[in-house]
C-alpha positions in Angstrom: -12.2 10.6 -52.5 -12.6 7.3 -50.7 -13.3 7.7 -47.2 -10.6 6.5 -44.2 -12.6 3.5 -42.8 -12.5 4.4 -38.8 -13.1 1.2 -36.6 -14.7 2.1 -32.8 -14.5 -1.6 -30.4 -16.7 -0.5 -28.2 -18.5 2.9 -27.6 -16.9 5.9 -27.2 -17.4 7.3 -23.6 -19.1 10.0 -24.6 -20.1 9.1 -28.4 -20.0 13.0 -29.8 -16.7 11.7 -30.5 -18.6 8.8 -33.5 -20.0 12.0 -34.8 -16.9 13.8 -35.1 -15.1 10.9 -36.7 -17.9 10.9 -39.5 -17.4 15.3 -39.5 -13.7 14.7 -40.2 -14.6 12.7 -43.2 -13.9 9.2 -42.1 -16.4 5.8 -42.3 -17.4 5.2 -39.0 -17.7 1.0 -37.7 -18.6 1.0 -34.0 -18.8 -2.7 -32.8 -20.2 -2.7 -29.5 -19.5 -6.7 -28.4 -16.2 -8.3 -26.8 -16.2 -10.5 -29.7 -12.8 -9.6 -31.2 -14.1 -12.2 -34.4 -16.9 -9.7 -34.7 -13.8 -6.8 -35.0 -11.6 -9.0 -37.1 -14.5 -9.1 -39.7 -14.2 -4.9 -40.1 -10.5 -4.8 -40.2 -9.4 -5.8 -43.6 -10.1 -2.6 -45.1 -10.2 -0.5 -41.8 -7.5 2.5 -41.3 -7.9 3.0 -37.9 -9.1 1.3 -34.7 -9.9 3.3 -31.2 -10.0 0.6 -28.6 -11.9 0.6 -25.1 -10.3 -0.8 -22.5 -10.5 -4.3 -21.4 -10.6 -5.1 -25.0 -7.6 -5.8 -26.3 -5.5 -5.3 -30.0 -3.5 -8.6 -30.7 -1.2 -9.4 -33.4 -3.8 -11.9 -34.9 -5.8 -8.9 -35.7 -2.9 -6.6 -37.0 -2.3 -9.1 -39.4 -6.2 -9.2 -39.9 -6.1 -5.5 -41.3 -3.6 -5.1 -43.8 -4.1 -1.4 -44.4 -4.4 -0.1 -40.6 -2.4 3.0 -40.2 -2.9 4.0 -36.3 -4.7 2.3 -32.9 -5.8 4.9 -30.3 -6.4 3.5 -27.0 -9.4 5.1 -25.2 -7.3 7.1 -22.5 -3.7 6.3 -21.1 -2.8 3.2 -20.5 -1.6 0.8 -23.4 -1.3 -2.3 -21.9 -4.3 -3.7 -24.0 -2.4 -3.4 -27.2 0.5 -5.9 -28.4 3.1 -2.6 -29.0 5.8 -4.5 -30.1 3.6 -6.3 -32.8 2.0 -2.7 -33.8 5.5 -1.5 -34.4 7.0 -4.5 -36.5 4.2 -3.9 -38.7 5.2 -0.3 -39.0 1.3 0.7 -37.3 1.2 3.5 -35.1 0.1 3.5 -31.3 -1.2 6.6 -30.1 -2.8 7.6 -26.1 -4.4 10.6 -24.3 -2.2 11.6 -21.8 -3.1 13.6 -18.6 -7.0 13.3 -19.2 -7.3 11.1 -16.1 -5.3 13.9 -14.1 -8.3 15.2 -12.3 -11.0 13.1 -12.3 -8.8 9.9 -10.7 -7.2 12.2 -8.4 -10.5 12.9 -7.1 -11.2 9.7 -6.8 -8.6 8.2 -5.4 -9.5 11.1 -2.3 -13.2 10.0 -2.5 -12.0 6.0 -1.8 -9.5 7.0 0.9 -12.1 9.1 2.9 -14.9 6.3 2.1 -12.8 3.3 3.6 -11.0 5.4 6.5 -14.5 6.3 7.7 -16.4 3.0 6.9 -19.0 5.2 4.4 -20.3 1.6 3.2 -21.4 0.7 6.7 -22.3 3.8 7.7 -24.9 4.0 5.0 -26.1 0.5 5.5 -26.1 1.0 8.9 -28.5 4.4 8.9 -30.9 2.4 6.5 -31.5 -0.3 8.9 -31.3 2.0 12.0 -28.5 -0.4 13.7 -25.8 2.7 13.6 -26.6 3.9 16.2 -25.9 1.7 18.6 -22.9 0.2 17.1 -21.1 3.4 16.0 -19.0 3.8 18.8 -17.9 0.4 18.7 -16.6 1.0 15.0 -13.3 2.0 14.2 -12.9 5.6 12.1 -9.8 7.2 10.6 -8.4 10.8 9.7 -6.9 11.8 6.2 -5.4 14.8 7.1 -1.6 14.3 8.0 -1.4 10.8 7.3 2.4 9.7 5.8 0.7 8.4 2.4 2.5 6.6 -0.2 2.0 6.7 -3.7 3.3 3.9 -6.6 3.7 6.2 -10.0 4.4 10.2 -9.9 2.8 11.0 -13.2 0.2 13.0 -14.0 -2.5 11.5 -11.9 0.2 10.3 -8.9 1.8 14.2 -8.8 -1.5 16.0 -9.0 -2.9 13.0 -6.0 0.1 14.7 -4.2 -0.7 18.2 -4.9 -4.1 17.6 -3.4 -3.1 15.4 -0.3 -0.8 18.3 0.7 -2.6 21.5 0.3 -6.1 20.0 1.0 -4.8 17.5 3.5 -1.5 18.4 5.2 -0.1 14.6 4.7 3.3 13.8 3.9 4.0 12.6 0.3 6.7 9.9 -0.4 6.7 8.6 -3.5 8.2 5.2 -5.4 8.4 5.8 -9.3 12.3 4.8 -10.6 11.6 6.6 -13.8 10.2 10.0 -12.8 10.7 13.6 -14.6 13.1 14.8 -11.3 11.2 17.9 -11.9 7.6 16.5 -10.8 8.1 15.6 -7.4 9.8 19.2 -6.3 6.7 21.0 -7.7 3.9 18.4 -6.4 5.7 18.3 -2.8 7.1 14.5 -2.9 9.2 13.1 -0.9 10.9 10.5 -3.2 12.0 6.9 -1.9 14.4 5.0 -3.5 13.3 1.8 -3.1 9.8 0.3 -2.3 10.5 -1.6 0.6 11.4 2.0 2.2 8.6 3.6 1.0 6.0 0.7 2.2 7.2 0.8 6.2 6.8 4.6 6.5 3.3 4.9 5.0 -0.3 4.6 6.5 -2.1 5.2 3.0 -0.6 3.7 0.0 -1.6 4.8 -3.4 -1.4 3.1 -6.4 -1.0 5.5 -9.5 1.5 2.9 -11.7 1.1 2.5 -15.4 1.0 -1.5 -16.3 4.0 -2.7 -17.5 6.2 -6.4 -17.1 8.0 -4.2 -13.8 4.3 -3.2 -12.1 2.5 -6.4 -13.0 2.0 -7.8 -9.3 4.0 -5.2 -8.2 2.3 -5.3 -4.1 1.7 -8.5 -2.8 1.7 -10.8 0.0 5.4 -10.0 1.0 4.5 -5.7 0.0 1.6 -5.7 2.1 3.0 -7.2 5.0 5.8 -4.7 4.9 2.9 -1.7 5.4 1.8 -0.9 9.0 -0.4 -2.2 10.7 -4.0 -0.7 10.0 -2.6 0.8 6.8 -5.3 1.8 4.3 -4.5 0.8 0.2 -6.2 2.4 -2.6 -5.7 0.9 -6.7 -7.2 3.5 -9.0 -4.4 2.4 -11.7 -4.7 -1.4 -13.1 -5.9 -4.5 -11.2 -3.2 -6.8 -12.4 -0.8 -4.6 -10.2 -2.3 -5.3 -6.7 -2.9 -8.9 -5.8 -6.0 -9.2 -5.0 -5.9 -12.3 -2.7 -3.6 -11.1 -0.7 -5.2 -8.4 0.2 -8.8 -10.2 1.4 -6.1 -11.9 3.5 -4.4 -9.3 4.7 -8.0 -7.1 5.8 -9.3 -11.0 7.2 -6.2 -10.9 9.6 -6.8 -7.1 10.6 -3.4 -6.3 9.1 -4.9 -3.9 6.9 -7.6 -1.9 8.1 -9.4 -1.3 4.6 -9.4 -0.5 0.6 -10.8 1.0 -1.9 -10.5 -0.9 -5.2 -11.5 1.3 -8.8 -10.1 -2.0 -10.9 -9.4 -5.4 -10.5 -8.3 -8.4 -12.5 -10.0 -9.7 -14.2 -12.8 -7.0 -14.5 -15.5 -8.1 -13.0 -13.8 -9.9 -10.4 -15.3 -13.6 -9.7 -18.4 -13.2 -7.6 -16.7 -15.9 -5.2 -13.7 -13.7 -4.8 -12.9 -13.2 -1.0 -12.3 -9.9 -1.1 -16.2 -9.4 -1.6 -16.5 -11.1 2.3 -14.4 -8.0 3.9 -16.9 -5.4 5.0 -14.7 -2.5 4.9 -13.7 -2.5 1.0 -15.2 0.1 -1.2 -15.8 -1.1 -4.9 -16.2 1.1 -8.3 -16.3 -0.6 -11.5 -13.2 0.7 -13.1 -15.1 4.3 -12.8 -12.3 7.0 -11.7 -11.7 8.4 -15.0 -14.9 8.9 -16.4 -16.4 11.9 -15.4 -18.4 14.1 -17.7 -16.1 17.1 -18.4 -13.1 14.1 -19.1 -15.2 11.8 -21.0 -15.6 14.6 -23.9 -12.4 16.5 -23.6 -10.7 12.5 -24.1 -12.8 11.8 -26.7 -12.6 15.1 -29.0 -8.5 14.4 -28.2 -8.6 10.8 -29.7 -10.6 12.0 -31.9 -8.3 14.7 -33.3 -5.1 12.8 -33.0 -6.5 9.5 -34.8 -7.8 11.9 -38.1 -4.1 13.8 -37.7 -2.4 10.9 -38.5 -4.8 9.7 -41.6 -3.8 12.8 -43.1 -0.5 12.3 -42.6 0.8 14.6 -39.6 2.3 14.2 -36.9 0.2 12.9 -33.7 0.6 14.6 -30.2 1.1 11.7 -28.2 2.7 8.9 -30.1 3.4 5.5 -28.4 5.8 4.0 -30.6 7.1 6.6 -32.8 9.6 4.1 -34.1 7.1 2.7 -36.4 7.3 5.1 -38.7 11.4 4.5 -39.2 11.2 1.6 -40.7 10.8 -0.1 -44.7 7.8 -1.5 -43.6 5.7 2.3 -42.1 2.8 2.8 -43.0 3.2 6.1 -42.4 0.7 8.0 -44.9 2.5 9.9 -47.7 
């Protein structure tokens, strides 16, 4: 029996998952470069690709891989692969949902309480002694009952809520036009028709958003002057959602009092970028999701739900289960 070639773009976060793939019975390929040539040369006879995010599945290499059944993305989000392309070529799209519930929750919490009480310059500050004498001339900020917006109830945004109200006592609104109406009654959100609303009554604003054509630049210039002023923003979803020059304008100005950024665009951001020149921004490189515990539980999932569909079953989380509908599926038999 010929084995199911498995293609890997980058390592798997925590690579028991290669080791699985080649348990299950498949071939494993793991091309660890951004080269997408360098992937193009595997795919002809590959079956499957799992793709890390920022690297990104385009037509050109659909039609490179005449025989791929199914592309995993490495967690959620999908907006590295060309889904309209994947599904005219009758190739399945499959995600991980809700692994990124607790670990971006957290920290999304861990950036708020960082920038509202300036951790970066406190810890510079105690290393070079000067904190002392300048701490009470520094300005500090409570969580606890803050009015704190966030941009996308799913499974990260509702459980953000669940944690700012028990842990923190704040008041949740929420802005997401295509929420489960169940979510927000049992994660305690207070939902806002439309943003504009939602941005004048918040001190905090979260952004939880999956990227699509709607969220791309989503809070900008005109959104961020609409916040408070002193309000405190927080991006642990996709960088391409938040412009990111507006906001080293809006924190130059004083309008906004600080942020914490987990991802920007492009990834890394430009080390000219002026948002690297505001001293009360707190930076992680695209790290919310990644915690031990999710790292394996995400990978054994892909893993699982990639070697499903080679055998010809039914995925749990299918992107695009209209693939399989059409004369041209390449839905295993």
């Amino acid at each position: 029996m010929v084995k199911p070639k498995v293609v890997v773009w980058r390592p798997m976060y925590d690579q028991i998952g290669h080791q699985l793939f080649e348990e299950a019975g498949a071939e494993l390929v793991v091309v660890d470069s951004t080269d997408a040539q360098a992937v193009m040369a595997e795919l002809p006879d590959a079956k499957a690709i799992w793709v890390r995010t920022p690297e990104r599945i385009t037509a050109d290499m659909m039609d490179a891989a005449p025989e791929l059944v199914v592309i995993s993305t490495s967690g959620f989000g999908t907006d590295n692969v060309d889904i309209p392309a994947a599904t005219e070529r009758g190739i399945l799209v499959v995600n991980n949902l809700g692994f990124g519930r607790k670990p971006v929750s957290e920290h999304t919490i861990m950036l708020l309480l960082g920038v509202m009480n300036r951790l970066t310059w406190a810890d510079g500050s105690t290393r070079d002694a000067s904190g002392w004498a300048g701490r009470t001339n520094v300005s500090f900020r409570e969580l606890e009952g803050s009015s704190v917006g966030i941009i996308g109830i799913g499974y990260i945004g509702a459980e953000l809520a669940r944690k700012l109200n028990v842990g923190f006592r704040c008041r949740v609104l929420g802005y997401d036009p295509y929420v489960n109406k169940r979510i927000p009654l049992t994660a305690g959100v207070q939902m806002i028709e439309h943003l504009d609303d939602l941005l004048k009554e918040v001190s905090v604003l979260c952004i939880c958003a999956e990227l699509t054509d709607e969220t791309r630049n989503m809070i900008s210039r005109r959104e961020l002057a609409l916040l408070p002023k002193g309000s405190v923003v927080v991006n642990t979803a996709r960088g391409q959602i938040l412009d990111l020059d507006a906001l080293a304008d809006g924190l130059a100005s004083g309008h906004i009092f600080g942020a914490g950024i987990d991802t920007t665009y492009p990834e890394p951001l430009p080390s000219s970028h002026p948002l690297y020149e505001q001293d009360n921004v707190i930076f992680t490189p695209h790290t919310a999701g990644l915690t031990t515990e999710t790292a394996t539980d995400q990978t054994r999932f892909s893993v699982s739900q990639v070697m499903a569909v080679l055998d010809g079953g039914e995925p749990t989380f299918p992107v695009n289960p209209q693939a399989w509908d059409g004369k041209v599926s390449r839905q295993p038999k």
